[in-house]
TIFI-314517 format. One line per 2 residues: number of its first residue (from 1); their letters; for each residue x, y, z of C-alpha. Coordinates in nm, 4 decimals, always signed. Example, Ala and Ser with C-alpha at 12.3 -4.5 7.8 and 13.67 -1.06 7.14 Angstrom:
1	as	+1.2300 -0.4500 +0.7800 | +1.3670 -0.1060 +0.7140
//
This chain:
1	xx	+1.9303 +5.1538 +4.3139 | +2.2606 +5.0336 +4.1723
3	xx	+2.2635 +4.7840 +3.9467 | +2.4401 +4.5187 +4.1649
5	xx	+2.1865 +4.5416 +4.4711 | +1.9074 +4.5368 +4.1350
7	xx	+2.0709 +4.1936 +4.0502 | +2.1085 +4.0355 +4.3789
9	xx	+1.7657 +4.1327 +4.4274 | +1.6322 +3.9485 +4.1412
11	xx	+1.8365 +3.6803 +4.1962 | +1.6906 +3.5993 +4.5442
13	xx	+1.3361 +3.6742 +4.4141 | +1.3874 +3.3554 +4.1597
15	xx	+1.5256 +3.1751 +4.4256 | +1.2485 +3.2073 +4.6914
17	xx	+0.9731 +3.1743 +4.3652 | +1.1984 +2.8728 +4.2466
19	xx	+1.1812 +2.7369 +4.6050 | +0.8044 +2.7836 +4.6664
21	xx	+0.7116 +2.6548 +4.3559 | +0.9396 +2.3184 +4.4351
23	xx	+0.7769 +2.2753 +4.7705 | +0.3900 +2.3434 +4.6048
25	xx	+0.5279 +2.0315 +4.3541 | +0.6632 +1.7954 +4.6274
27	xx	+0.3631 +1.8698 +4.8454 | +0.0998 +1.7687 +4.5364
29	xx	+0.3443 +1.4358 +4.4892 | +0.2770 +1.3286 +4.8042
31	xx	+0.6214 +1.3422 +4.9222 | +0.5572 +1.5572 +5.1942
33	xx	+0.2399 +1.4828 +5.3310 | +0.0742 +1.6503 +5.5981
35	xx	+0.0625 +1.4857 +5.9861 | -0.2363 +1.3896 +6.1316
37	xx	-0.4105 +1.7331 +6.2026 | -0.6532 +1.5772 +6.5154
39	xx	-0.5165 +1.7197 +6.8393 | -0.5535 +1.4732 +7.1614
41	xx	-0.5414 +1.6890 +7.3856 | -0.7607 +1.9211 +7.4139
43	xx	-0.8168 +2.3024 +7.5640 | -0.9080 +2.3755 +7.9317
45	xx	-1.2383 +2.3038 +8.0552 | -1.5119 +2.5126 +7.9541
47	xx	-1.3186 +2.6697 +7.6549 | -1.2197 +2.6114 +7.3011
49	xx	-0.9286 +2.5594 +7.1678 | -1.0112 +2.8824 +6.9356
51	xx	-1.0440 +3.1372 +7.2471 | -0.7639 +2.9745 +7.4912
53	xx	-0.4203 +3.0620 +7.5444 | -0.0985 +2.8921 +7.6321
55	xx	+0.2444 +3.0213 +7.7968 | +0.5765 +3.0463 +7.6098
57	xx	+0.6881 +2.7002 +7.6891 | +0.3825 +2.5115 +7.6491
59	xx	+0.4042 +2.6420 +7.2520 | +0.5712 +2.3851 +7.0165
61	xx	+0.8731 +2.5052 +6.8613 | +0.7517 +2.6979 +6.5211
63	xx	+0.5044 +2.9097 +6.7137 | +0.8144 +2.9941 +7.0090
65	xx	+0.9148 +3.2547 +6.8184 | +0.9468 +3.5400 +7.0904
67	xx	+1.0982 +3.4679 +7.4494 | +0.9659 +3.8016 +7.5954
69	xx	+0.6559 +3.7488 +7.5344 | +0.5901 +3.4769 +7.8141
71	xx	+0.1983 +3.4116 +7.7940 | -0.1150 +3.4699 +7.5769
73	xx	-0.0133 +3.2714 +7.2672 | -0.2371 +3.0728 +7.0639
75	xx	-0.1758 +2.6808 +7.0545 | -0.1263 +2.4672 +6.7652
77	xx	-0.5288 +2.4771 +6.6848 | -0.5308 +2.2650 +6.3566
79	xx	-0.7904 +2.3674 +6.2343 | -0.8570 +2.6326 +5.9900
81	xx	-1.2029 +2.7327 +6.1288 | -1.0259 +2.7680 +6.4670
83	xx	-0.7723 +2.9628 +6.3506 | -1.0021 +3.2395 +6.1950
85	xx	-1.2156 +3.2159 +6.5362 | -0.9312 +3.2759 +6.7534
87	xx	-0.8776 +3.5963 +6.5326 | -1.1493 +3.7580 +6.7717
89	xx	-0.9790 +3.6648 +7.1248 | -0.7142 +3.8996 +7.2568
91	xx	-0.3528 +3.6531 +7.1965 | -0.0279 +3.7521 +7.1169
93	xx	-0.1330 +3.8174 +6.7135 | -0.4768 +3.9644 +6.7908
95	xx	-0.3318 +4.3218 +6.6442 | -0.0988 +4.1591 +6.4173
97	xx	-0.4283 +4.0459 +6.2534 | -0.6473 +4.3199 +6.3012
99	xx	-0.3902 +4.5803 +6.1828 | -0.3215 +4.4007 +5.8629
101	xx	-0.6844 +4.3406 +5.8198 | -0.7673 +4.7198 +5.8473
103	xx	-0.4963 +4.8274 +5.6335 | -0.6015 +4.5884 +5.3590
105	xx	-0.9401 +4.7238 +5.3692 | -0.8282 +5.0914 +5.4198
107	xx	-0.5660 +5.0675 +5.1101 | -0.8501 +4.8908 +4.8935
109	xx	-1.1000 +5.2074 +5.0240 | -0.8576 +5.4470 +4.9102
111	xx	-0.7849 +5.2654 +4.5830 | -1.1613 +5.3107 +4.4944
113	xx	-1.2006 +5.6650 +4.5434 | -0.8784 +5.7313 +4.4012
115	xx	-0.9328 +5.5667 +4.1033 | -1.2422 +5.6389 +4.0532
117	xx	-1.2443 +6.0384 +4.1862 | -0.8891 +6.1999 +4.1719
119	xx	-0.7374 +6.0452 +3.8651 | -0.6908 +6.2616 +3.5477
121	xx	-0.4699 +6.0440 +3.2955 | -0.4973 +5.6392 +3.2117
123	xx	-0.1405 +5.6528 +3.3083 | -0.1317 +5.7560 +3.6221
125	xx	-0.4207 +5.5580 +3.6796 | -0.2283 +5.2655 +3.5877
127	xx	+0.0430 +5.3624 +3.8505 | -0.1189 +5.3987 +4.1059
129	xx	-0.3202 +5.1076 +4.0499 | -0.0442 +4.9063 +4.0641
131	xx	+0.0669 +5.0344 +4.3703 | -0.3073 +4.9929 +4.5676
133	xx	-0.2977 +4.6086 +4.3964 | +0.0465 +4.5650 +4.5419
135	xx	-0.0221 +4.7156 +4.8964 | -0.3445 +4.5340 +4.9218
137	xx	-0.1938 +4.1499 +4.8089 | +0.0346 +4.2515 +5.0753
139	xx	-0.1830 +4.3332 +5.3390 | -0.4235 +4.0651 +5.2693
141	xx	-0.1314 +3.8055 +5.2524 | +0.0217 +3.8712 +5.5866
143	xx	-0.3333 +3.8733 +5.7495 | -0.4476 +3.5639 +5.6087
145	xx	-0.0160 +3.4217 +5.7796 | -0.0692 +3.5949 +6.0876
147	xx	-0.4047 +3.4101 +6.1599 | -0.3162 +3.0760 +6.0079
149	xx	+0.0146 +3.0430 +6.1954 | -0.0757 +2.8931 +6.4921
151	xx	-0.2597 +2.6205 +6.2329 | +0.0201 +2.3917 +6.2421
153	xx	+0.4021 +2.3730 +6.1205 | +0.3211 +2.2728 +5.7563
155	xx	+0.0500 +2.5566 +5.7576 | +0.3294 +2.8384 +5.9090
157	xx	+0.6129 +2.7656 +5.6816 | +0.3700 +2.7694 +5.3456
159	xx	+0.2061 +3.1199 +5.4810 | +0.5298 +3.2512 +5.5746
161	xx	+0.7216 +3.1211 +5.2659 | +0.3737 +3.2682 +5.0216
163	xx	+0.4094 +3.6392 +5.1789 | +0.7913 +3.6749 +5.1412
165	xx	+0.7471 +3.5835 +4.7919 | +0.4336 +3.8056 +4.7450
167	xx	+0.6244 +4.0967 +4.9286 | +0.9754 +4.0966 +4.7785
169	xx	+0.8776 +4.1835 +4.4124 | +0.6245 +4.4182 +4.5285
171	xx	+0.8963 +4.6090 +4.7685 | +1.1135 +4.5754 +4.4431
173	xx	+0.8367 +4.6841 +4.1696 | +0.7561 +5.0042 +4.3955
175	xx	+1.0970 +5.1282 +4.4161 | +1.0638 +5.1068 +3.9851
177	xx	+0.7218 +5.2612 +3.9929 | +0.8106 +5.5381 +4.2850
179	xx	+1.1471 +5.5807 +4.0012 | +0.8884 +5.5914 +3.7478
181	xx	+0.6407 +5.8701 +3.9769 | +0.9025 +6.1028 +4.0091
183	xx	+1.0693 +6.1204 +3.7064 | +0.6838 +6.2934 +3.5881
185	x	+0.7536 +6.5615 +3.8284
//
């Protein structure tokens, strides 16, 4: 990687960290509280809100995110325990969820027998630990956003905001380690 793209890379790491960290601040000030979270209305009869879906132009705007997919989105649920019990009804994010869930637990599987079976040195070890803690904060991250999107605005923009600056230095600290890999060979 040349040392320019290196820099701008870092550089918009601090920023998003910088920015993340200001919003965590302002949000424990109070200056940017969060709205009423009690929904009036409520889901269709006979169903809750957890395991119902909405069309594309019922969603509010955050959650309109994709005008080709016309129907089977979650609605704005508000609730956390809603959230994680819409994660087993077939929506728009059902394998969003369920692939990044797997993956987690598949990377975290393979970590364990790796470490524990197949390495020889400490240092390699340590290399490829990094790399299973990486791809696993990574996994878990964007499974724990893809569920608690539909939570509410406030709720989608901290997620979303938390995994780019969980996956940006680990995208960056694998190209070092993968640089670091090879050069043993």
């Amino acid at each position: 990687m040349h040392v320019h793209a290196q820099y701008i890379l870092t550089n918009n790491i601090i920023k998003c960290i910088i920015h993340f960290i200001l919003t965590l601040l302002q949000r424990k000030k109070g200056s940017q509280s969060l709205p009423d979270l009690r929904k009036a209305d409520g889901p269709p009869k006979g169903m809750k809100r957890s395991d119902s879906t909405v069309k594309l132009h019922a969603l509010p705007e955050f959650l309109a995110d994709n005008e080709f997919l016309l129907d089977g989105h979650r609605p704005e649920l508000n609730s956390v325990s809603e959230c994680v019990k819409s994660a087993f009804f077939m929506h728009t994010e059902t394998w969003n969820i369920w692939t990044h869930a797997f993956g987690c637990m598949a990377v975290l599987l393979i970590a364990i027998h790796y470490l524990v079976m197949e390495s020889e040195h400490w240092h390699q070890s340590l290399a490829f630990a990094v790399f299973f803690a990486g791809a696993f904060i990574c996994m878990g991250c964007s499974t724990i956003y893809h569920t608690l999107i539909c939570h509410s605005e406030p709720y989608a923009r901290f997620w979303a905001k938390s995994v780019l600056c969980i996956i940006i230095p680990v995208i960056k600290f694998y190209v070092l380690e993968w640089t670091t890999v090879g050069s043993w060979c």
